[in-house]
PDB file as gemmi writes it, atoms N, CA and C in Angstrom:
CRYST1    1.000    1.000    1.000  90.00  90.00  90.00 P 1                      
ATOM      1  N   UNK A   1    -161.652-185.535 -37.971  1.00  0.00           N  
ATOM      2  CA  UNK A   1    -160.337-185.153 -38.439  1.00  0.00           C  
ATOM      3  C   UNK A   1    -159.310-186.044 -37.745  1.00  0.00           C  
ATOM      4  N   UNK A   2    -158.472-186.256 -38.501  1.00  0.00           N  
ATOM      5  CA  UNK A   2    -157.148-187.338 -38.474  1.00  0.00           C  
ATOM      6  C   UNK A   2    -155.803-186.844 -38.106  1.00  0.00           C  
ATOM      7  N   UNK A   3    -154.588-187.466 -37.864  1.00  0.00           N  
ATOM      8  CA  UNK A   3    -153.473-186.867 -38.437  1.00  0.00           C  
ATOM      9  C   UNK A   3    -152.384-187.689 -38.699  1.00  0.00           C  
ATOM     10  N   UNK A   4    -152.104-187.683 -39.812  1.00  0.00           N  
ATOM     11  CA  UNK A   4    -151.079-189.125 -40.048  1.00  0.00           C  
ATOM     12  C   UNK A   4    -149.814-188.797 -39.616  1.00  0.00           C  
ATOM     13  N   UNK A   5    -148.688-189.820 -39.976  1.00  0.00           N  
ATOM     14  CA  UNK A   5    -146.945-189.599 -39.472  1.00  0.00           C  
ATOM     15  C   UNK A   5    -146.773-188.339 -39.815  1.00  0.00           C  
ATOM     16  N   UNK A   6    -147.182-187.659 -40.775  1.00  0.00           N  
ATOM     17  CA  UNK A   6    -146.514-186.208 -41.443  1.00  0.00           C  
ATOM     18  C   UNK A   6    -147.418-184.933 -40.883  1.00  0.00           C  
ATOM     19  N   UNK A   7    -147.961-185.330 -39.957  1.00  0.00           N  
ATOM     20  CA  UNK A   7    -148.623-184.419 -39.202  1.00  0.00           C  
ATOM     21  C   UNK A   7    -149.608-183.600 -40.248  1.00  0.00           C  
ATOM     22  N   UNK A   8    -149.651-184.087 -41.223  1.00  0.00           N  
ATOM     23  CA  UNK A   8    -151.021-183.997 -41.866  1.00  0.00           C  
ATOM     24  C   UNK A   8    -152.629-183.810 -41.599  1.00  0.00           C  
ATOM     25  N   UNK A   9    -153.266-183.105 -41.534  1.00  0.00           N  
ATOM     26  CA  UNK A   9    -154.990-183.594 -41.049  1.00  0.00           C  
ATOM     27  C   UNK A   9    -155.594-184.346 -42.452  1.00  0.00           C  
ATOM     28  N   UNK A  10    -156.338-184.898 -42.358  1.00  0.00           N  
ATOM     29  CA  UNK A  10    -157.101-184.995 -43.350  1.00  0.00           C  
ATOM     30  C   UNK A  10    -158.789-186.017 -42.368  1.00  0.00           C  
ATOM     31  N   UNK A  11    -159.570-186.054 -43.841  1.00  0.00           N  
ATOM     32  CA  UNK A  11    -160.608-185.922 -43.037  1.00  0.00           C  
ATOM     33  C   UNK A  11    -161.731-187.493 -43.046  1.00  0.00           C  
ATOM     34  N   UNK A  12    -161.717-187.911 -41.966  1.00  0.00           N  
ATOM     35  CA  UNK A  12    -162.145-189.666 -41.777  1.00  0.00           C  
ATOM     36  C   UNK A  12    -163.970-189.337 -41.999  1.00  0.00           C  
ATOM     37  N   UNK A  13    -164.669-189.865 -43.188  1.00  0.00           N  
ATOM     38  CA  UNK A  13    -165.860-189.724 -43.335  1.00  0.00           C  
ATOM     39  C   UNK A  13    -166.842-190.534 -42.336  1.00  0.00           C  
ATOM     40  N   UNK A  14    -166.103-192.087 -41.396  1.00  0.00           N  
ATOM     41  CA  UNK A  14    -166.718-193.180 -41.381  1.00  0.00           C  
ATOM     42  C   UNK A  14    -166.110-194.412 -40.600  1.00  0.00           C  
ATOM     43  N   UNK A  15    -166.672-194.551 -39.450  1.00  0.00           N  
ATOM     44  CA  UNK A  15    -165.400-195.578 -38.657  1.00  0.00           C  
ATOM     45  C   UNK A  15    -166.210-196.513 -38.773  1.00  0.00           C  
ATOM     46  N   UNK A  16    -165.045-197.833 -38.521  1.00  0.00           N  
ATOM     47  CA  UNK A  16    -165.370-198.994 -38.471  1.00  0.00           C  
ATOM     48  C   UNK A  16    -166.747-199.196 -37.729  1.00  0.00           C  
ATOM     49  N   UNK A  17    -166.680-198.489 -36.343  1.00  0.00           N  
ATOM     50  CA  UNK A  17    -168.288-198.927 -35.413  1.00  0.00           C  
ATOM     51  C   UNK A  17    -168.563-198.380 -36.330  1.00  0.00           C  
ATOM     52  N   UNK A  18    -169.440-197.225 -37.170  1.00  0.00           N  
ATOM     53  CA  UNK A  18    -170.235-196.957 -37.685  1.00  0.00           C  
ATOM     54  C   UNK A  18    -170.568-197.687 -38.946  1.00  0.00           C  
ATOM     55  N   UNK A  19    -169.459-198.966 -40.168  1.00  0.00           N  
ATOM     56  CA  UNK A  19    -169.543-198.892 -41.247  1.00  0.00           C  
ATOM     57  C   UNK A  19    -169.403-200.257 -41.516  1.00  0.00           C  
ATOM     58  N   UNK A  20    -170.626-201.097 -41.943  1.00  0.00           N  
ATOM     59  CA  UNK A  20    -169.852-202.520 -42.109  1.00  0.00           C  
ATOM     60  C   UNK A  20    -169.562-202.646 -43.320  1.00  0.00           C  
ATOM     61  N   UNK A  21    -168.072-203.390 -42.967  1.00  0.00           N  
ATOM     62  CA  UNK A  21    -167.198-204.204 -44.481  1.00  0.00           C  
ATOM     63  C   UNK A  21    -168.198-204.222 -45.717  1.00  0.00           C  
ATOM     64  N   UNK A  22    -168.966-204.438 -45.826  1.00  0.00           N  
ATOM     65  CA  UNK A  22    -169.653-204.685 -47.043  1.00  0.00           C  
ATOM     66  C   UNK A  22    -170.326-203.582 -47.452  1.00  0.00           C  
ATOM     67  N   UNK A  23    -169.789-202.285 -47.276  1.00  0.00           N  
ATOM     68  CA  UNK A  23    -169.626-201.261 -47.788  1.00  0.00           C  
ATOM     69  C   UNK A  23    -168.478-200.754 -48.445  1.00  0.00           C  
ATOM     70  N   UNK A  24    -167.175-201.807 -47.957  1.00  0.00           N  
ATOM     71  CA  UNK A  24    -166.194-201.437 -48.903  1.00  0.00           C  
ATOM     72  C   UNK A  24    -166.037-202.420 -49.901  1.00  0.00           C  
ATOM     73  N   UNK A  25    -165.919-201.363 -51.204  1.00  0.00           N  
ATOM     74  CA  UNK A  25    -165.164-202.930 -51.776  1.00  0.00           C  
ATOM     75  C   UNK A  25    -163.969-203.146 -51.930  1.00  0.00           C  
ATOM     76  N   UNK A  26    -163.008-203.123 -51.530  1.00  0.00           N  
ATOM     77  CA  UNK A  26    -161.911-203.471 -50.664  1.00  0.00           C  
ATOM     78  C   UNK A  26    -161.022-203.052 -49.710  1.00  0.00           C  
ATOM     79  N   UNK A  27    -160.224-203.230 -48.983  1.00  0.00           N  
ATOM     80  CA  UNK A  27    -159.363-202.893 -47.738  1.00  0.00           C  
ATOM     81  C   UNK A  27    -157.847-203.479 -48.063  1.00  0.00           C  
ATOM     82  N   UNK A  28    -157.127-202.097 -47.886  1.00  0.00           N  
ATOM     83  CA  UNK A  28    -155.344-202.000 -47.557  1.00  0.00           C  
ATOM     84  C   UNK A  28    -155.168-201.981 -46.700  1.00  0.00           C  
ATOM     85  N   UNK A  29    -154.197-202.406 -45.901  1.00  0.00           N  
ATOM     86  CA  UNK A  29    -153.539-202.728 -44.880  1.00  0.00           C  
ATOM     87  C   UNK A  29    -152.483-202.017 -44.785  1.00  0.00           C  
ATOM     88  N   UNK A  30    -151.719-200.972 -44.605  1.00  0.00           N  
ATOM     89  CA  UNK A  30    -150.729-200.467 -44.740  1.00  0.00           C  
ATOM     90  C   UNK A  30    -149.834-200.733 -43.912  1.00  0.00           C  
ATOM     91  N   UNK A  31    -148.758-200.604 -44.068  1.00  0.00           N  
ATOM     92  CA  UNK A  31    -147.626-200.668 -43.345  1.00  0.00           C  
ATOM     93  C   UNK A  31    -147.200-199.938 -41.983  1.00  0.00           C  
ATOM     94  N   UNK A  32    -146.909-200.112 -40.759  1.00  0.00           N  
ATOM     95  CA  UNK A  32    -146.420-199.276 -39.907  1.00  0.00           C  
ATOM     96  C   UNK A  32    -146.525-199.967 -38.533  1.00  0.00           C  
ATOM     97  N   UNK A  33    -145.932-200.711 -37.845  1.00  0.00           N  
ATOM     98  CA  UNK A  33    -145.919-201.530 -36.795  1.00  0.00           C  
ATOM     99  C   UNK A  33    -146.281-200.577 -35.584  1.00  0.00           C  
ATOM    100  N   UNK A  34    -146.087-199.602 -35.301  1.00  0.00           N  
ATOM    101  CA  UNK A  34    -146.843-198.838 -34.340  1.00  0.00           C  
ATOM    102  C   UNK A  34    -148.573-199.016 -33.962  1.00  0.00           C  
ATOM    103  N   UNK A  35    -149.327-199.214 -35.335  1.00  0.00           N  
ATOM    104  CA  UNK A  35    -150.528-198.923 -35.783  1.00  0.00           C  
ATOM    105  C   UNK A  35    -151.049-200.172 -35.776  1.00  0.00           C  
ATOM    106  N   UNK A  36    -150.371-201.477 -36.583  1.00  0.00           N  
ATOM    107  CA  UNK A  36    -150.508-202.682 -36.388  1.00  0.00           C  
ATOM    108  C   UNK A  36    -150.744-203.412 -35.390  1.00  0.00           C  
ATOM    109  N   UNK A  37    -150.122-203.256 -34.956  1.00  0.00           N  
ATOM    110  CA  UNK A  37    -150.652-204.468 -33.139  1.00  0.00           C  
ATOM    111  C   UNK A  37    -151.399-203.881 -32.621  1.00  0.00           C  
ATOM    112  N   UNK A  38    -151.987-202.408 -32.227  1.00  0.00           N  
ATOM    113  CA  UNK A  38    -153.196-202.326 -31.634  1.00  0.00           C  
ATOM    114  C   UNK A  38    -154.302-202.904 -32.601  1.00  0.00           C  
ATOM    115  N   UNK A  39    -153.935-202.930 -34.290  1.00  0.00           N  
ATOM    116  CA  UNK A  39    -155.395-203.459 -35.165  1.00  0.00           C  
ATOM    117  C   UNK A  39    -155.148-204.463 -35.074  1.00  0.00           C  
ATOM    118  N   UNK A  40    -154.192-205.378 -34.678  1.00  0.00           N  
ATOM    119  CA  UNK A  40    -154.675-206.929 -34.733  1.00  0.00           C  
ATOM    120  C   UNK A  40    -155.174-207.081 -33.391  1.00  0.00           C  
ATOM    121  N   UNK A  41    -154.900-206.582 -32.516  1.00  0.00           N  
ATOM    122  CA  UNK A  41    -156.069-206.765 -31.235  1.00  0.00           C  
ATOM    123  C   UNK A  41    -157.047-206.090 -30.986  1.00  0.00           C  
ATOM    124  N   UNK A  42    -157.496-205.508 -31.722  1.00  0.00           N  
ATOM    125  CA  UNK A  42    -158.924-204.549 -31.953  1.00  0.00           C  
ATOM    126  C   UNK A  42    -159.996-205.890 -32.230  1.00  0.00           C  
ATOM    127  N   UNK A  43    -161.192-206.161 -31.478  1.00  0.00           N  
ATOM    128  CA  UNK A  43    -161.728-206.872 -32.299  1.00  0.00           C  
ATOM    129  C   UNK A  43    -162.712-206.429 -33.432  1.00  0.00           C  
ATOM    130  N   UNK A  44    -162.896-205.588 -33.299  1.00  0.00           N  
ATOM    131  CA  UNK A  44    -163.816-204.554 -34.153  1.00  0.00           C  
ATOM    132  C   UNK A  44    -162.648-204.779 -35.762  1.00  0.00           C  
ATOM    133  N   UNK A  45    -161.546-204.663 -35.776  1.00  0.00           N  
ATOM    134  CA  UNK A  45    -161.364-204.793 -36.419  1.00  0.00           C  
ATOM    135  C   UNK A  45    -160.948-205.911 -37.764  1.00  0.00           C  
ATOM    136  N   UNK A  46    -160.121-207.055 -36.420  1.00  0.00           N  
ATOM    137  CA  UNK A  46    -160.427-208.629 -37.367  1.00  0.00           C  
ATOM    138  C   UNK A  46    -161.853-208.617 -37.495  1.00  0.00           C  
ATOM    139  N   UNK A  47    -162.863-208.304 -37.227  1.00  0.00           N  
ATOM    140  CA  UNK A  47    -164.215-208.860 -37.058  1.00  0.00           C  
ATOM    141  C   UNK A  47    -164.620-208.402 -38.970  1.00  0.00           C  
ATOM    142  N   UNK A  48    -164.082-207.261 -38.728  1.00  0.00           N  
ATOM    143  CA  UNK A  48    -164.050-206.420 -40.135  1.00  0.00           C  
ATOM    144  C   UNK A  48    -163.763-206.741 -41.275  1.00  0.00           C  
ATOM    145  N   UNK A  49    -161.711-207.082 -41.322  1.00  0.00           N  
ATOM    146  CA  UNK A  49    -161.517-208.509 -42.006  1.00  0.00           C  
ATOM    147  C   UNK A  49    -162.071-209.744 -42.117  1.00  0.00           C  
ATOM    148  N   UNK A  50    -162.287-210.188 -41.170  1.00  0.00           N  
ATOM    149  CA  UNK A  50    -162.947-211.818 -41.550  1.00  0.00           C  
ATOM    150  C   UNK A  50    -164.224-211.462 -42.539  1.00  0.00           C  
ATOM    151  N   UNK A  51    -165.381-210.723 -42.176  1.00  0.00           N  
ATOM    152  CA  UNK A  51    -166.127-210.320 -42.919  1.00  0.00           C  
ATOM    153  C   UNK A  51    -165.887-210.188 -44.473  1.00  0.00           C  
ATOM    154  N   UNK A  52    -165.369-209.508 -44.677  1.00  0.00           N  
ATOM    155  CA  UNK A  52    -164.662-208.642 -45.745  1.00  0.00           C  
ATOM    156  C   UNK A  52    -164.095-209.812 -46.897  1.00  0.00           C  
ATOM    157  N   UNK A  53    -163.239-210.751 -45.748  1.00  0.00           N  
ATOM    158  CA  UNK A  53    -162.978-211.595 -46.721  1.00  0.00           C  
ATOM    159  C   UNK A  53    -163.981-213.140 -47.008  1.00  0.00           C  
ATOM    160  N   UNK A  54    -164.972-213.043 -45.886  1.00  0.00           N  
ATOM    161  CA  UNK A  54    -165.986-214.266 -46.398  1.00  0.00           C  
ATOM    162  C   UNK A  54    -167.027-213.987 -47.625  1.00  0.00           C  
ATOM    163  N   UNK A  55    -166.967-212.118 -47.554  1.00  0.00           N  
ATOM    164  CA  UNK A  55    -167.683-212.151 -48.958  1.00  0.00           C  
ATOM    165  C   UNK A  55    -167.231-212.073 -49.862  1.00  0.00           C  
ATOM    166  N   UNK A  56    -165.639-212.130 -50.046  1.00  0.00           N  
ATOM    167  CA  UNK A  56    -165.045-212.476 -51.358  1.00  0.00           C  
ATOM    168  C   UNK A  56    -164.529-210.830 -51.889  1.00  0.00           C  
ATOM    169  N   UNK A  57    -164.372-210.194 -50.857  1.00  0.00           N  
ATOM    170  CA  UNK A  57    -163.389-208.829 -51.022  1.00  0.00           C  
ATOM    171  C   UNK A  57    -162.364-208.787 -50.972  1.00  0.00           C  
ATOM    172  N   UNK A  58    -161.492-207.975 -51.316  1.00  0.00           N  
ATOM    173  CA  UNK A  58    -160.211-208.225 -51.654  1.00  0.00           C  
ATOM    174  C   UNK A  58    -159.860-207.674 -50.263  1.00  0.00           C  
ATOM    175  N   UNK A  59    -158.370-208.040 -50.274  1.00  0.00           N  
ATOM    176  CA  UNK A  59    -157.522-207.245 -48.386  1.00  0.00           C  
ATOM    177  C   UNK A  59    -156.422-207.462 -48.736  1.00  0.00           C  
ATOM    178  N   UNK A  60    -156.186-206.104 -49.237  1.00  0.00           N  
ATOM    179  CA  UNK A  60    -154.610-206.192 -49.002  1.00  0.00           C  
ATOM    180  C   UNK A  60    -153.579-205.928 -48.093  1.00  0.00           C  
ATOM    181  N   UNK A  61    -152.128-206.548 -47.698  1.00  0.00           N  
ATOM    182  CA  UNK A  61    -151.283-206.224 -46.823  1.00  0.00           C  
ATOM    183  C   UNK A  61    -149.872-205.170 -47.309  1.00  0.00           C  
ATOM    184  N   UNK A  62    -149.488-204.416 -46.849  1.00  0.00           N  
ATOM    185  CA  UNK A  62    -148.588-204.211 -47.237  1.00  0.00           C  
ATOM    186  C   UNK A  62    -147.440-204.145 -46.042  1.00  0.00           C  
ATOM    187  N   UNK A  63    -146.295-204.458 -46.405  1.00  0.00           N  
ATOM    188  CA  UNK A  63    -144.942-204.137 -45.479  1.00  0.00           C  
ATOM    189  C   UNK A  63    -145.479-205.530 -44.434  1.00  0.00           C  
ATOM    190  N   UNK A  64    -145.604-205.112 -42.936  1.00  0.00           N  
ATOM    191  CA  UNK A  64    -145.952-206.006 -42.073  1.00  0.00           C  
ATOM    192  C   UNK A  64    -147.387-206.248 -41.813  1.00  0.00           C  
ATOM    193  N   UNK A  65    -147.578-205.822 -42.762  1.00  0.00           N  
ATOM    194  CA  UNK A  65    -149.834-206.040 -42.229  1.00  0.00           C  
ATOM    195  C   UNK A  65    -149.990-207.478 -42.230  1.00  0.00           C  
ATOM    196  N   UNK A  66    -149.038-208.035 -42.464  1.00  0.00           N  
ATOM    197  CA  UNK A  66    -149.270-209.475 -41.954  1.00  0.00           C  
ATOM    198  C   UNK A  66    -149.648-210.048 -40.786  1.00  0.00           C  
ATOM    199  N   UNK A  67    -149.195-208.881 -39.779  1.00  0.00           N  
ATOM    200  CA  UNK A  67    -149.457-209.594 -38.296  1.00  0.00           C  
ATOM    201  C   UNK A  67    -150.663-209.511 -37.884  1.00  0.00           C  
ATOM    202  N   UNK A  68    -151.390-208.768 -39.036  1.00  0.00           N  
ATOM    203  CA  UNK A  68    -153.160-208.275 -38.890  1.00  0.00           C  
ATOM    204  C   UNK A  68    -153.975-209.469 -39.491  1.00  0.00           C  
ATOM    205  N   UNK A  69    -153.404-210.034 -40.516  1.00  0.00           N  
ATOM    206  CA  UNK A  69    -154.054-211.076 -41.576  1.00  0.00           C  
ATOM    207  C   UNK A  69    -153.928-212.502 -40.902  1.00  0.00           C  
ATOM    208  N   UNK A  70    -153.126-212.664 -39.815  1.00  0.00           N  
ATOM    209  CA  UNK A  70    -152.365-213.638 -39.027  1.00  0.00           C  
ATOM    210  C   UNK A  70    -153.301-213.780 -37.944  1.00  0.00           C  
ATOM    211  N   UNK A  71    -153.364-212.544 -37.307  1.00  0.00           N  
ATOM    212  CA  UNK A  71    -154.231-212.374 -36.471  1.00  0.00           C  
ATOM    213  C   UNK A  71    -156.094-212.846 -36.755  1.00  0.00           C  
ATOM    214  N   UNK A  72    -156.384-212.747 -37.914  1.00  0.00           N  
ATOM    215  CA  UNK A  72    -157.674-212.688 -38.407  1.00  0.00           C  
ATOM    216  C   UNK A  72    -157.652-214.169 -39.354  1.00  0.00           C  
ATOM    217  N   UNK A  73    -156.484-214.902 -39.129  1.00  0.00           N  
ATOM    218  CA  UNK A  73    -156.415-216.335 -40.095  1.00  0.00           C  
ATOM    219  C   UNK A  73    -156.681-215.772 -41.352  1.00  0.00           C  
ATOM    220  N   UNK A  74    -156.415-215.258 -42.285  1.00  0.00           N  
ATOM    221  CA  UNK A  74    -156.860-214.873 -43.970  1.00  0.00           C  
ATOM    222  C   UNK A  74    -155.891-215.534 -44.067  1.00  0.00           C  
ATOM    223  N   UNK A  75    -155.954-216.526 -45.564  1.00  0.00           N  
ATOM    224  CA  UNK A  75    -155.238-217.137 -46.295  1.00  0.00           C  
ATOM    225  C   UNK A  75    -153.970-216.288 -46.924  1.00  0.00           C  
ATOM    226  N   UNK A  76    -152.863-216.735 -47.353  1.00  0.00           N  
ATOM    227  CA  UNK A  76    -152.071-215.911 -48.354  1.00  0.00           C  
ATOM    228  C   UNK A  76    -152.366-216.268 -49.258  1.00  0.00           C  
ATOM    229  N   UNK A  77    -151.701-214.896 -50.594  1.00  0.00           N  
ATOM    230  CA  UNK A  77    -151.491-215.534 -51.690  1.00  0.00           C  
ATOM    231  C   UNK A  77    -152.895-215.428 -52.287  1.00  0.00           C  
ATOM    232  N   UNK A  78    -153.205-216.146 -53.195  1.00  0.00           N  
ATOM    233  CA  UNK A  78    -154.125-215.510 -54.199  1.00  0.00           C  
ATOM    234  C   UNK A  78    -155.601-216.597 -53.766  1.00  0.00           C  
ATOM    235  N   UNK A  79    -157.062-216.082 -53.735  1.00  0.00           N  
ATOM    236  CA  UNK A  79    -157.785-216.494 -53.211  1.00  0.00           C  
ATOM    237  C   UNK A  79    -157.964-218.082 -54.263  1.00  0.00           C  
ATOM    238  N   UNK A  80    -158.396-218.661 -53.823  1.00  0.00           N  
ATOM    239  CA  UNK A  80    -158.607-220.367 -53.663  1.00  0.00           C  
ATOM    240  C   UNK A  80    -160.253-220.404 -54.068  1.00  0.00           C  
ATOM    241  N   UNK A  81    -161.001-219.970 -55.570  1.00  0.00           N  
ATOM    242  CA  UNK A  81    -162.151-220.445 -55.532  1.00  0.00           C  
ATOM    243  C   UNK A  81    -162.787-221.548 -56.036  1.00  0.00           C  
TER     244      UNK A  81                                                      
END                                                                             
């Protein structure tokens, strides 16, 4: 169990240690700079992205998740095949 900004619970089936990228088929990035800079220095978690995107999954950013995609070198903009 979780709890987001709205003090919400809801319920996490599956963490990163437990789940590799290539079980999702794709990843959002959401917005919220609080949350952000500990995931761009997580390595568990670029490790996740880079993955994610060498097999040709989608990753999206939204708001500032840039400093995560920055962090993990992903290209912008639309993939290059």
């Amino acid at each position: 169990m979780a709890i987001c900004a709205k003090s919400t619970p809801f319920h996490v089936e599956i963490t990163l240690l437990a789940a590799p990228s290539t079980l999702y088929d794709a990843v959002i990035i959401v917005d919220g700079e609080e949350a952000l800079i500990p995931l761009a220095a997580n390595l568990l978690v670029t490790d996740f992205l880079r993955d994610q995107y060498r097999i040709c999954w989608p990753v999206l950013g939204l708001g500032i998740a840039n400093i995560v995609s920055e962090k993990v070198e992903l290209p912008r903009g639309p993939a290059q095949l």
